[in-house]
C-alpha positions in Angstrom: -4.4 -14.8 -11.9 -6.4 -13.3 -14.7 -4.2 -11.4 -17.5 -4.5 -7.9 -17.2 -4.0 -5.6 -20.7 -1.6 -1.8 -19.9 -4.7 -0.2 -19.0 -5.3 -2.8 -16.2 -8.3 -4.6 -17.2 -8.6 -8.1 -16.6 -10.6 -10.5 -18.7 -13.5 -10.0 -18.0 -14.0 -6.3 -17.8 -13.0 -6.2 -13.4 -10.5 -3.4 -13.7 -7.2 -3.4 -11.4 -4.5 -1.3 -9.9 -1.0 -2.0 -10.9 0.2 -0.7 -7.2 -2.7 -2.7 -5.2 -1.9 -5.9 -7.4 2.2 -5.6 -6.5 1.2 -5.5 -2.8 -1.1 -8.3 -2.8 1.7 -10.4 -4.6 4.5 -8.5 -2.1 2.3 -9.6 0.8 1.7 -13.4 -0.8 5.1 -13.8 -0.9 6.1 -12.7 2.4 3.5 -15.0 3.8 4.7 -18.1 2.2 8.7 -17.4 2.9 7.6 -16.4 6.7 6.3 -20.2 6.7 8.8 -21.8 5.3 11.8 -20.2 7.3 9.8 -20.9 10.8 9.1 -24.6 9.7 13.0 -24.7 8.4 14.0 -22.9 11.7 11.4 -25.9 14.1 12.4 -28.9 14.5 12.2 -31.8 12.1 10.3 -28.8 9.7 7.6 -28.0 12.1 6.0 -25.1 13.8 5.7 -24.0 17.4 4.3 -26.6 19.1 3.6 -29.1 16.5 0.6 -26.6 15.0 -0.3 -26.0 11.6 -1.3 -22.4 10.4 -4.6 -22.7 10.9 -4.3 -23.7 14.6 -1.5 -20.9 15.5 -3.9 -18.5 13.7 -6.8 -19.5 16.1 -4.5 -19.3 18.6 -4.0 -15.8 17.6 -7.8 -14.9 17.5 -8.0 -16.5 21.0 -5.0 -13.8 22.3 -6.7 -11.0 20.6 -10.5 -11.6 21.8 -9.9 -12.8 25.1 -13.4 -15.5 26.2 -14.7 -15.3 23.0 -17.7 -17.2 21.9 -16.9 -19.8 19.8 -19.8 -18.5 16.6 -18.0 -14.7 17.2 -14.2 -17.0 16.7 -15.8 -18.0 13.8 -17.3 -15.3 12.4 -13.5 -13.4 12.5 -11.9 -16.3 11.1 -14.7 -16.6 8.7 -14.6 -20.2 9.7 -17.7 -22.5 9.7 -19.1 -23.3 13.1 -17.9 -26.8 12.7 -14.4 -26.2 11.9 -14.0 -23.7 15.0 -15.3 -26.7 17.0 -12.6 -29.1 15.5 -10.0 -26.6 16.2 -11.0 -26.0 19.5 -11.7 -29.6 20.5 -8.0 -30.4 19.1 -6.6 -27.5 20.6 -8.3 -28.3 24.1 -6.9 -31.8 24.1 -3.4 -30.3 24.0 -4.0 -28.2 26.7 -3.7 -25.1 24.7 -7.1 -23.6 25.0 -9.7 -23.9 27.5 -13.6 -23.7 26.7 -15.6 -22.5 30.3 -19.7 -22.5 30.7 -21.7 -23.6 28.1 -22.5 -26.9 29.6 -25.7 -27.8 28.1 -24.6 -25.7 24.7 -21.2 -25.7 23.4 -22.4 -22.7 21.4 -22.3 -20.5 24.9 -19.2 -21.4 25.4 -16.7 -19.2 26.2 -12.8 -19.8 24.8 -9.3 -18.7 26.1 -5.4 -19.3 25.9 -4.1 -21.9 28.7 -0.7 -20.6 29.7 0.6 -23.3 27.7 -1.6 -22.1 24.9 0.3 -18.6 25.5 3.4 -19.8 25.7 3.1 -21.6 22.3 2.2 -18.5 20.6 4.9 -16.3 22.4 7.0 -19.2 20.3 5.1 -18.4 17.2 6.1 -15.0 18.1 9.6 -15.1 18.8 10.0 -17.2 15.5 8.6 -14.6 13.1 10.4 -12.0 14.8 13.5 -13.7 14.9 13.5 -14.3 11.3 12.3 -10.5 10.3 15.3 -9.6 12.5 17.5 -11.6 10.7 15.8 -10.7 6.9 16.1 -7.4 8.1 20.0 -7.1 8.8 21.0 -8.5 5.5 18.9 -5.6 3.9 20.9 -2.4 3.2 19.8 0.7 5.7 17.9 2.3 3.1 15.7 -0.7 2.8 15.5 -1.2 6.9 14.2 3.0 6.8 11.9 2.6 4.3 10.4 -0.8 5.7 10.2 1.2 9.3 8.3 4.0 8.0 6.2 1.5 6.7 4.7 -0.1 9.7 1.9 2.5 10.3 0.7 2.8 7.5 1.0 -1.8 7.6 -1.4 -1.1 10.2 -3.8 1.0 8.6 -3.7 -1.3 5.8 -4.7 -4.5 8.1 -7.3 -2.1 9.8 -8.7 -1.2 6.6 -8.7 -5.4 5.2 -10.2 -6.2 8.7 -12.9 -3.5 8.3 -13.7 -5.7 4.7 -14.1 -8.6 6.6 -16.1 -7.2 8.7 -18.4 -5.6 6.5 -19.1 -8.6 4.1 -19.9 -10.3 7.3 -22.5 -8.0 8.3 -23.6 -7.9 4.8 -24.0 -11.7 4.4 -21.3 -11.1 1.9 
């Protein structure tokens, strides 16, 4: 991370909020413990289903944007066409997702959950929430409120980061 001087500007002249910089490194961090206490809560260290994060993400997608094309999976994942099609070919040989039409063209393809696809990531699910759950107990009530009031305006947050995504993609960004 670039080294910042008190009035917030990097090296390089980009300028920075303190506030927006302690969320991003809030959010980091609650990332990477959230994977390391559902690997250290599957067995032998794993995730549901065996999955890396990349897959259960897809997986994710898939729940979220029900027949999706495989270019529009990629284009929310800002994933290469090629890597949607590894992740969809390895996830189809698990039984996890299944592609429909597109016979002649992969690329018309349409992609969904399998139920066992959907019950992996009702795993994935019950894993994160089970250790939020637990987290959340050993904070003191004040903490719990303020982490409850929270969650809408979470939301708008990941609305707002999804509406970036978007628009670089539209943008050719």
């Amino acid at each position: 991370m670039p080294s910042a001087d008190p009035a917030g500007v990097c090296a390089g002249g980009t300028s920075h909020d303190p506030a927006g910089l302690a969320l991003a490194d809030a959010v980091s961090r609650l990332r990477r413990a959230m994977r390391r206490a559902a690997r250290a809560a599957g067995p032998g260290g794993s995730f549901p289903g065996g999955l890396s994060v990349a897959q259960l993400e897809f997986l994710s997608c898939l729940a979220e944007n029900p027949a999706a094309r495989p270019s529009q999976v990629a284009r929310l994942l800002r994933l290469a066409p090629s890597s949607v099609a590894t992740l969809v070919n390895g996830l189809a040989s698990r039984g996890l997702v299944i592609r429909t039409g597109g016979i002649a063209d992969r690329r018309t393809a349409m992609l969904d959950l399998t139920p066992a696809g959907h019950a992996v990531l009702a795993d994935w699910q019950d894993v994160n929430e089970q250790i939020l759950a637990a987290a959340l107990t050993a904070l003191p009530a004040a903490g719990r409120r303020s982490l409850n009031s929270s969650v809408p305006a979470l939301r708008e947050l990941t609305a707002a980061v999804d509406a970036l995504a978007d628009e670089e993609t539209t943008t050719g960004g």
